[in-house]
N, C-alpha and C positions, 0 to 999 in steps of 0.2 A: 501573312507573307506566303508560304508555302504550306501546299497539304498533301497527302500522296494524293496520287493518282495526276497530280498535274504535269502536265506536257510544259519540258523545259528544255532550253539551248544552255549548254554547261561546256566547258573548256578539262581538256586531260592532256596534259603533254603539248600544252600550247596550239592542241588542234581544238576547233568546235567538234562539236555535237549534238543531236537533238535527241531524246530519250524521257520517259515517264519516269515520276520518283514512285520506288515502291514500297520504302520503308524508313524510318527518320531513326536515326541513330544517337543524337545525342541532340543541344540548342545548336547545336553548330554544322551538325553535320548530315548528310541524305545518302540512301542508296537509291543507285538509279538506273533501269535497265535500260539500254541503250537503244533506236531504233535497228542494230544490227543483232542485238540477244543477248551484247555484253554487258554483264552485270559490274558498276561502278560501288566499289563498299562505300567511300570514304569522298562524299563531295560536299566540299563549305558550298553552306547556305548564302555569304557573303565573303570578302574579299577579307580572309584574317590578319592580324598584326604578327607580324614574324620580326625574326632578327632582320638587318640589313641584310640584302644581295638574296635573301632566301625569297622564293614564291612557292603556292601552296600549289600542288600536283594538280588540283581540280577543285574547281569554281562554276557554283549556277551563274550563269549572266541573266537570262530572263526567263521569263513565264513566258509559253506560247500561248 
């Protein structure tokens, strides 16, 4: 699926973004430096199950 170093389009706060993963945190989760410097701790690797009405803060969408 995912490895560091790969260039990906990921969503925070319902904005995109394009950014390199630099470190993989858990099966579910990546850090990811942003292409502006900002470092992302906590981005699903996939879209998680949550309660109803909940979304998760930040999601990869794809590999560039």
């Amino acid at each position: 699926m995912y490895k560091i170093g790969d260039r990906v389009r990921f969503t925070f706060l319902g904005e995109s973004f394009n950014g390199v993963i630099i470190d993989k945190i858990d099966k579910l989760k990546w850090k990811v430096k942003g292409d502006d410097g900002t470092v992302y701790p906590f981005v699903y690797g996939k879209e998680p199950v949550m309660k109803k009405g909940e979304k998760p803060v930040s999601v990869i969408i794809e590999k560039l």
